[in-house]
C-alpha positions as MATLAB code, in Angstrom:
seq = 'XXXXXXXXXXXXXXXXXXXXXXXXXXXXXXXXXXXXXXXXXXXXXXXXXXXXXXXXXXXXXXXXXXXXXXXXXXXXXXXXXXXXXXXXXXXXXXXXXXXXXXXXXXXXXXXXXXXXXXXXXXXXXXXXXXXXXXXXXXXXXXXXXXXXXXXXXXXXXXXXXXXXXXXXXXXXXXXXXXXXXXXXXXXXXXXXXXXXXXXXXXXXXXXXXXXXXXXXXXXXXXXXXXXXXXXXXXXXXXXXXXXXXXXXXXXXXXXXXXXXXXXXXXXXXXXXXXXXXXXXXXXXXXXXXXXXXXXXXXXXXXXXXXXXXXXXXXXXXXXXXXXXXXXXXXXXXXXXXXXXXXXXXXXXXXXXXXXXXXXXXXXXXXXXXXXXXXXXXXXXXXXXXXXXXXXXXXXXXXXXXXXXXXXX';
ca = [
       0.000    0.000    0.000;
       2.602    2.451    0.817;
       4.681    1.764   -2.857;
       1.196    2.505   -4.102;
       0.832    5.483   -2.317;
       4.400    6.799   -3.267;
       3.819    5.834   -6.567;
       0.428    7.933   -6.559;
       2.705   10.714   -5.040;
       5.404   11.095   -7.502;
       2.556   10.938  -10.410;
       0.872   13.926   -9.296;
       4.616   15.787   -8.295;
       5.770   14.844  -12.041;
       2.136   16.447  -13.402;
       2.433   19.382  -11.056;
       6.216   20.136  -12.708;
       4.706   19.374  -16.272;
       1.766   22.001  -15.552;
       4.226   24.386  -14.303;
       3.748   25.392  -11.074;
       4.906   29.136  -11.055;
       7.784   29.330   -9.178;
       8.157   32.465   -6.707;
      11.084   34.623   -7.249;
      13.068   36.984   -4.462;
      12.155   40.096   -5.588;
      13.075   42.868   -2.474;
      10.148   45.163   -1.242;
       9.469   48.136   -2.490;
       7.596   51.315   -1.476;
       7.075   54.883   -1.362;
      10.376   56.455   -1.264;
      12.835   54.424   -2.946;
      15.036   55.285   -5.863;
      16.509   51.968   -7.940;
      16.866   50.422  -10.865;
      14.076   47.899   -9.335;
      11.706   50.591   -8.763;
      12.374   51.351  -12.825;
      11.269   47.777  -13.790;
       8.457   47.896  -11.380;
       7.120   51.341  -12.704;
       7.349   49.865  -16.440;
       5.917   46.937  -16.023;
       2.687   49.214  -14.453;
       3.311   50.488  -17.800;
       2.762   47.834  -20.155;
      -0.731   47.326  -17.789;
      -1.924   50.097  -18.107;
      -1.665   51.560  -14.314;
       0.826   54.043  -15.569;
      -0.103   56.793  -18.276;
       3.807   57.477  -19.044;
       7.175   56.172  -18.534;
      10.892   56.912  -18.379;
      14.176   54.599  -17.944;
      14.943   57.498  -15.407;
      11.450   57.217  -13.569;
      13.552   55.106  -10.608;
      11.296   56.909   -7.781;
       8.588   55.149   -6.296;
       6.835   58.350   -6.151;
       3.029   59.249   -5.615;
       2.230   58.477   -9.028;
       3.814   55.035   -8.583;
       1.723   54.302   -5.288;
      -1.042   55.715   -7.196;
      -0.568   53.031   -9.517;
       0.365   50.199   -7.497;
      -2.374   50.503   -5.137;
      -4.836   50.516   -8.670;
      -3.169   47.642   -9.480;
      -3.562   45.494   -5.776;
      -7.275   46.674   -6.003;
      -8.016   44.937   -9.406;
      -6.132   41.915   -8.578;
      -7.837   41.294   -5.229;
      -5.043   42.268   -2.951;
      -4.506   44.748   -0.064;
      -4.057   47.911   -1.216;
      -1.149   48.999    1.376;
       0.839   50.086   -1.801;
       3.701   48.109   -0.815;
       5.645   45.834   -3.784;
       6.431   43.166   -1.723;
       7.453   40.231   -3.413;
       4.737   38.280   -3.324;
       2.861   41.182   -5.134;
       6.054   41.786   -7.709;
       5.492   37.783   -8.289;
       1.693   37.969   -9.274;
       2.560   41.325  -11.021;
       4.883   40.058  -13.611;
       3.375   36.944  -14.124;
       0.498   36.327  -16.560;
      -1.732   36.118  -14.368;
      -2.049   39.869  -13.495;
      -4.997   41.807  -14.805;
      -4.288   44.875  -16.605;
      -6.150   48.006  -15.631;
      -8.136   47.575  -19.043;
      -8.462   45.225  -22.179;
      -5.044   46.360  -24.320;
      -5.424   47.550  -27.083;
      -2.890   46.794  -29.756;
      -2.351   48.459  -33.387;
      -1.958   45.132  -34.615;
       0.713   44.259  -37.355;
       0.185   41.244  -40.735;
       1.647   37.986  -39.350;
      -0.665   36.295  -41.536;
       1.496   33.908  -44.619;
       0.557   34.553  -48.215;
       2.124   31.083  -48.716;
       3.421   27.647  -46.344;
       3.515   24.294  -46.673;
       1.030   21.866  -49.010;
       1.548   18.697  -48.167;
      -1.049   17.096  -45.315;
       0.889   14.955  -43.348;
      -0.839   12.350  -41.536;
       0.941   12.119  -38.412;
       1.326    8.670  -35.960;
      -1.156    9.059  -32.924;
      -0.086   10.792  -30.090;
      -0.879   10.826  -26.178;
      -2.160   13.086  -23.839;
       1.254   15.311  -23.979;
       1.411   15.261  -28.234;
       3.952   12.736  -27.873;
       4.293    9.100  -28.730;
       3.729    6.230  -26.331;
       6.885    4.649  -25.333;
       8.397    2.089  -26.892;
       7.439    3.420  -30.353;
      10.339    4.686  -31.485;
      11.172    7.895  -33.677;
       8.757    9.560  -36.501;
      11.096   11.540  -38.629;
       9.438   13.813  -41.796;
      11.562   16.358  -43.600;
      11.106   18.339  -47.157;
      12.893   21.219  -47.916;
      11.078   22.192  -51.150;
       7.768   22.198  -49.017;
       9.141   23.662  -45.979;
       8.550   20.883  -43.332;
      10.228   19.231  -40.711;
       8.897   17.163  -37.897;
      10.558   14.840  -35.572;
       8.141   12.972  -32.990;
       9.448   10.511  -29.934;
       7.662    9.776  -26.525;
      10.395   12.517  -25.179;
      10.111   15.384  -27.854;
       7.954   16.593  -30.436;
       9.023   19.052  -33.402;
       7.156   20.775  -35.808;
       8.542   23.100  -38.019;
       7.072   25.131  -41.204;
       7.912   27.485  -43.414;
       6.228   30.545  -44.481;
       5.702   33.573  -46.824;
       4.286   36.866  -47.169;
       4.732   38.769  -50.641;
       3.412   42.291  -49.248;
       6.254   42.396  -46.308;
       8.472   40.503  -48.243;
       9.219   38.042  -45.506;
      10.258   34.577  -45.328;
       9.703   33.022  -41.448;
      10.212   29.683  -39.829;
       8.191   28.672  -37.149;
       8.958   25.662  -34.920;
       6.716   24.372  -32.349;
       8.243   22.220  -29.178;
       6.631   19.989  -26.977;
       8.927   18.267  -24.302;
       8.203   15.812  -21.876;
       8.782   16.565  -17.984;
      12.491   16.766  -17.377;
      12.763   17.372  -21.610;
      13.274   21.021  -21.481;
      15.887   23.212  -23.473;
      19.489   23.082  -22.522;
      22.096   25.223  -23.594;
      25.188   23.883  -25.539;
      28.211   25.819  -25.628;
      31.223   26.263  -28.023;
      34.693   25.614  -27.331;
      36.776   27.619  -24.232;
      33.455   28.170  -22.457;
      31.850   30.114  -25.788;
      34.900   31.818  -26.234;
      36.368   29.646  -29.253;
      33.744   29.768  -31.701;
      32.249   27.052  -33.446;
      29.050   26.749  -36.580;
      25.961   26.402  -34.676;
      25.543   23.354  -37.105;
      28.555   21.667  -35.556;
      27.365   22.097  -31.961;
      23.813   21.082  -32.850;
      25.188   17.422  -34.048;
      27.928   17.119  -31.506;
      24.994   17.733  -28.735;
      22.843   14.895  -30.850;
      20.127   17.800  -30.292;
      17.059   17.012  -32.437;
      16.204   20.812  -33.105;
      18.455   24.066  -31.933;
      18.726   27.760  -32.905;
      21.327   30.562  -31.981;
      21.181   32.272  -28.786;
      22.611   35.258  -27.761;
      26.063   35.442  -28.783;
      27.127   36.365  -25.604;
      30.941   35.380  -26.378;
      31.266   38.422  -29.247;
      30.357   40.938  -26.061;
      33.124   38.983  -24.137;
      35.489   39.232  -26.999;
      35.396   42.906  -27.831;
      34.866   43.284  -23.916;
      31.395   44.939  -23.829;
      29.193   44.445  -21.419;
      27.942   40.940  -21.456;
      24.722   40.617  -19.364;
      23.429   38.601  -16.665;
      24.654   34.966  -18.399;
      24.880   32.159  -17.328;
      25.352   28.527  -18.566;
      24.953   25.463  -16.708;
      25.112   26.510  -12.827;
      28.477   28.702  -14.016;
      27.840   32.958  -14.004;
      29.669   33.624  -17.818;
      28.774   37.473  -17.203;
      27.741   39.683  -14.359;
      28.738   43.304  -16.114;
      24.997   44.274  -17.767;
      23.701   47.909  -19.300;
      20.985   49.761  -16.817;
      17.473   48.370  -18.389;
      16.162   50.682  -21.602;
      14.177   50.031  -24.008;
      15.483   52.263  -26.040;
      18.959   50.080  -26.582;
      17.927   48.103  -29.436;
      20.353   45.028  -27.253;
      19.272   45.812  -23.843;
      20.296   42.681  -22.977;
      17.031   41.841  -20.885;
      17.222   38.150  -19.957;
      15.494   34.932  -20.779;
      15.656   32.415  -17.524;
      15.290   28.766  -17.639;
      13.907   27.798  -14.842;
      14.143   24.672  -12.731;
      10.307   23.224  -14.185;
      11.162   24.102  -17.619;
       9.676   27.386  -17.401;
      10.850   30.464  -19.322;
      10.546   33.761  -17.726;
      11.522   37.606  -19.104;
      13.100   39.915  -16.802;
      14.706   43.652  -17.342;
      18.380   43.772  -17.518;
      19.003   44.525  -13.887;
      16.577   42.833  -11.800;
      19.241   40.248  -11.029;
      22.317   39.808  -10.740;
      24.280   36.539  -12.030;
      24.867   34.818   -8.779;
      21.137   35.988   -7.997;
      20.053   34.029  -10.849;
      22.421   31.270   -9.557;
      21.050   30.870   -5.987;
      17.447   30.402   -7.200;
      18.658   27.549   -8.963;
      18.508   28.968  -12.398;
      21.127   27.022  -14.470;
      20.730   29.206  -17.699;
      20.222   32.450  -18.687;
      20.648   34.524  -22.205;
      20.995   37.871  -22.009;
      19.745   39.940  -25.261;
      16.106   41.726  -26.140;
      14.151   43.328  -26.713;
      11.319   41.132  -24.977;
       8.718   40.587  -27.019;
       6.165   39.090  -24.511;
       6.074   39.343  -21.041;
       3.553   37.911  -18.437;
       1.100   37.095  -21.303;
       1.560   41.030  -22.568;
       3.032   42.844  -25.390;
       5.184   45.503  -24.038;
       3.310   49.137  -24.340;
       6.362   50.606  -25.765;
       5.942   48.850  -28.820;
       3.328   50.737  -29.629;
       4.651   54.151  -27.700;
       5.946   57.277  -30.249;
       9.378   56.418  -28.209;
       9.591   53.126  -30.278;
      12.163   52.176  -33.289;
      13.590   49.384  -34.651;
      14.590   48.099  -37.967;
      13.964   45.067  -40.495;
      16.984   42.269  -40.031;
      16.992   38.670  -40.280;
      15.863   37.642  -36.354;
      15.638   34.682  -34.262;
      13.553   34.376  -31.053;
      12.360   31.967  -28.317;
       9.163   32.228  -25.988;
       6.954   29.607  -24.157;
       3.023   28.900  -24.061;
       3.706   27.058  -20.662;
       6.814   24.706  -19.359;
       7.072   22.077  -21.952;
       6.162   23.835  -24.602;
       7.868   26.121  -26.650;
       7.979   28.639  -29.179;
      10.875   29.144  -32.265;
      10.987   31.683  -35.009;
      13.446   32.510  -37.271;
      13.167   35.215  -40.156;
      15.637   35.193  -42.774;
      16.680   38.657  -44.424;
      19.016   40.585  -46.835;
      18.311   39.341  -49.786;
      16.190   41.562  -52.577;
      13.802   39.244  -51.977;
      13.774   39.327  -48.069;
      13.552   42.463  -45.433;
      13.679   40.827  -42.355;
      10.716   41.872  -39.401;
      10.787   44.609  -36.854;
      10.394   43.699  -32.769;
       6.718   44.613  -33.162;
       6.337   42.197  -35.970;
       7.915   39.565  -33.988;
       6.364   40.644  -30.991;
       2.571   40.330  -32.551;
       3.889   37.164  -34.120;
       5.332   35.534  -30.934;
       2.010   37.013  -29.034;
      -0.630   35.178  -31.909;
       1.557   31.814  -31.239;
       0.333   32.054  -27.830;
       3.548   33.120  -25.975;
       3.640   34.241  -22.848;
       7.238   34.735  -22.221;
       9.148   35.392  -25.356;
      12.462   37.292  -26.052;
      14.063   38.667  -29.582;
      17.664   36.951  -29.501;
      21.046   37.169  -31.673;
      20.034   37.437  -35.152;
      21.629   38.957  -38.522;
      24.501   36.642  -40.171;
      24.181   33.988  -36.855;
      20.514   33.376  -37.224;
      20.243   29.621  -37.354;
      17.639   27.092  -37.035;
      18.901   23.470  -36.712;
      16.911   20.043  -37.444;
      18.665   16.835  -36.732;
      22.087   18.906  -37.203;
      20.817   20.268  -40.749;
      19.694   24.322  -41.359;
      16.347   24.296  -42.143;
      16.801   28.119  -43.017;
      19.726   27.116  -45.642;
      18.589   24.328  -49.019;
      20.811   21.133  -48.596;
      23.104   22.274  -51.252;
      24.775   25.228  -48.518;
      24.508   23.984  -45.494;
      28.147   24.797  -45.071;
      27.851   28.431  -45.873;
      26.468   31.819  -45.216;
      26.263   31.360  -41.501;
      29.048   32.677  -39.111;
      30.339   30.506  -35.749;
      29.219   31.791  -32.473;
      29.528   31.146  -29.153;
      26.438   28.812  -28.137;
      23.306   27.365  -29.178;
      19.898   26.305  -27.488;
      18.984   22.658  -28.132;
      15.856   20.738  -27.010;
      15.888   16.580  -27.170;
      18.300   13.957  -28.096;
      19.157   11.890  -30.836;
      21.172    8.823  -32.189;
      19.754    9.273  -35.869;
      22.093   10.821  -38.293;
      20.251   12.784  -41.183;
      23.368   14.002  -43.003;
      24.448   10.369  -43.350;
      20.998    8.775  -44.679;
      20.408   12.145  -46.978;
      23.799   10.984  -48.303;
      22.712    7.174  -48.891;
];
């Protein structure tokens, strides 16, 4: 009876993880009075609710206006309305499940495709977490003329597809990942600790990863000795010198965390430090921006007169919940191709049904990887048109070797 019962037990503790379980974070109280780069992040996130009218990087005073705010804020979300940000409050507040003061209203941009894939594919049945029972084996599909990839085990689940749109000329690769529990991403670095670099191709096979893209690059900011962000890579802090948060830095190296129940969570530049990150038994961070979605919102500035950007090739990450996961690459700079701006990506990211999502290293490094192949490059230059860098982010594992049975 008791193996039973501590059978029934770890059932319901491994569905608990696979839900996701928000985890609480350490965020330090905050009230009327104080002047910090916290208070900053707190006032813009009121922001993107709608609880603040305006907002500047160098609002750092929790001032009237802010308690003002704050206290509209605990009202509508059931709390006490002592207008202190303790950090149970800064937990609900950034999550997505905090109310905004009213329905958002967003000046929406086309992510609709004139054009993706044709071919129906008539996939192997699946269980209750879109995987395959076990014992099944691997379900492998890939066409590059049609612009689909899917890879299918009773660990990992990969769907990728390609798309168009003639009136934006835009080309766009969007991969969806479901993982089982304890399946999440993991990050795979090059050489020296990131500092030697390698093709993202190379690391993708070495790792056996089943699908990867590029991440932040972090090693070219350690190379040319910029500030790196709040990184770090498997338990180990890689970078602890970051820029004070603003939006207006189009790398404001705002961080994407990993956390323990395969959770991924957005957070301003400086809301942590490193070791911070560390102790709450985060093993991996990326540190780049802008972020695109945050507690189930678009950002307000996106659609603020304070806003630019500008069309590149881009490559982002962002979750629907822990285990499942959002990837979209856009390819660029070609006559054909412009590339999308972070509101694009942002809407994009948003209509996927992100709520955490982040813009990361894009440009020449952009990189989407399938069994060790680019699925943004045709088969004939694979080798080609892609520089090294200094880390990828991989989700699954693999014995099967496309290259060698393309090659057969």
């Amino acid at each position: 009876m008791r193996k039973l019962s501590d059978k029934i037990i770890c059932l319901l503790l491994a569905a608990l993880l696979f839900c996701g379980a928000a985890m609480a974070f350490s965020y330090p109280p905050l009230e009327k009075g104080d002047n910090s780069p916290k208070v900053a992040a707190l006032r813009q996130r009121l922001y993107d609710l709608g609880y603040l009218e305006g907002f500047k990087k160098t609002d750092t005073k929790f001032d009237e206006k802010t308690l003002e705010a704050l206290k509209r804020f605990q009202t509508i979300n059931s709390l006490p309305a002592d207008g202190i940000a303790s950090s149970n409050v800064q937990n609900l507040l950034y999550s997505k499940d905090a109310l905004p003061a009213a329905p958002i209203v967003r000046s929406e941009e086309d992510v609709t495709a004139t054009r993706g894939p044709q071919k129906a594919l008539m996939l192997p049945e699946l269980n209750q977490y879109n995987l395959l029972s076990q014992g099944l084996g691997e379900y492998i599909y890939h066409d590059w003329d049609d612009g689909q990839w899917v890879y299918i085990s009773d660990s990992i689940h990969v769907q990728i597809r390609r798309y168009q749109q003639d009136k934006g000329k835009m080309e766009w690769y969007e991969a969806l990942i479901w993982c089982a529990p304890g399946n999440y991403p993991y990050s795979v670095l090059s050489k020296n600790n990131g500092r030697t670099f390698q093709t993202p191709r190379l690391m993708a096979k070495e790792a056996d990863a089943v699908f990867a893209i590029t991440d932040d690059f972090f090693g070219y900011r350690v190379k040319n000795k910029e500030a790196v962000g709040m990184v770090v890579r498997q338990g180990q802090v890689l970078g602890k010198r970051t820029l004070i948060e603003n939006r207006h830095n189009l790398q404001p190296r705002e961080v994407l965390a990993l956390m323990p129940d395969g959770a991924l969570r957005t957070f301003s530049s400086d809301m942590f430090t490193s070791q911070e990150y560390v102790d709450m038994g985060i093993t991996d961070t990326w540190a780049f921006g802008p972020v695109l979605v945050q507690g189930g919102q678009i950002p307000a500035y996106f659609y603020s007169k304070d806003y630019h950007s500008y069309r590149e090739p881009r490559v982002c990450l962002g979750m629907r919940k822990p285990g499942e996961y959002v990837a979209l690459l856009v390819r660029a700079r070609t006559d054909e191709l412009k590339g999308a701006y972070f509101r694009w990506l942002a809407e994009k990211m948003y209509a996927l049904g992100c709520t955490e999502a982040i813009n990361l290293d894009g440009g020449n490094t952009s990189g989407m990887m399938f069994l060790g192949l680019l699925v943004n490059k045709d088969l004939k230059h694979q080798n080609s048109s892609i520089r090294k860098t200094s880390g990828i982010i991989a989700f699954g594992k693999t014995e099967y070797d496309l290259e060698a049975n393309l090659l057969k």
